[in-house]
N, C-alpha and C positions, 0 to 999 in steps of 0.2 A: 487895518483894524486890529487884526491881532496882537500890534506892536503896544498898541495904548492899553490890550486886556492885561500882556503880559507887566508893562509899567505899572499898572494899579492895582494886579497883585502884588509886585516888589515893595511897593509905597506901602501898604498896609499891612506887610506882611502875611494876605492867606496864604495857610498849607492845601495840598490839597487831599489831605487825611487830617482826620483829626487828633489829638494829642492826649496823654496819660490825663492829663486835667482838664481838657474839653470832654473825654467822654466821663469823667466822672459829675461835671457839671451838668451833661445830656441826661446821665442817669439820676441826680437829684431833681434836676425838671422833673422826670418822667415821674418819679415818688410822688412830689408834692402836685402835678396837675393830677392824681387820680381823687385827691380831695377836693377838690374843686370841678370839677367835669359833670356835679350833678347839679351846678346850679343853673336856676331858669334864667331864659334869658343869653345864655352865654351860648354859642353860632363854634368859635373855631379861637384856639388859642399857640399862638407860631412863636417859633424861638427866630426871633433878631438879633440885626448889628452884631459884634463881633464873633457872637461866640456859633452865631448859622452860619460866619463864613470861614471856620476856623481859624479867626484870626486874634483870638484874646488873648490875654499879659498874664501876668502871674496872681493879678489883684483885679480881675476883671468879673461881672457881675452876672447875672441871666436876665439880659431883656428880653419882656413879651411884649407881643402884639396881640392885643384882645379886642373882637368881634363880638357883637350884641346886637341881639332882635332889637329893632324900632321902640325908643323909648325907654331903653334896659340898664344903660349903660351904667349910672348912677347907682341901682342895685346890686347889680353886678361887682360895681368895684367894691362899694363896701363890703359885700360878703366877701371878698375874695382877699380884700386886705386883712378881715376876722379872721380867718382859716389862717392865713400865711402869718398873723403875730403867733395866734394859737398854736400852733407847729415852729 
């Protein structure tokens, strides 16, 4: 089993630190979710895909994974896309 963990870290390249420009991407997360962290509705917001597994390029982006109470979601993203042009 180990063999296939170690093969799919090679294939995707994760490190297992993260890099001068993963943590500055961590750190502009963390900036722009504290404007957003009051809106209703929103449950739990997680950094995905490459850049949670340290494995992002030179031109690689910050995806999120966004969580909303029952019926929110729609809310949620608009305001959350508002704030993120706004900034």
């Amino acid at each position: 089993m180990l063999e296939y963990h170690e093969k799919f870290k090679k294939f995707f390249e994760i490190k297992n630190e993260p890099n001068a420009e993963e943590l500055a991407l961590f750190q502009k997360t963390q900036k722009y979710l504290k404007y957003v962290a009051w809106i209703p509705g929103l449950k739990m917001i997680a950094v995905c895909n490459s850049l949670s597994m340290f494995a992002s390029k030179k031109n690689s982006d910050i995806d999120l994974f966004v969580i909303t109470h029952p019926k929110r979601l729609w809310i949620v993203r608009i305001l959350m896309t508002l704030i993120f042009q706004i900034l």
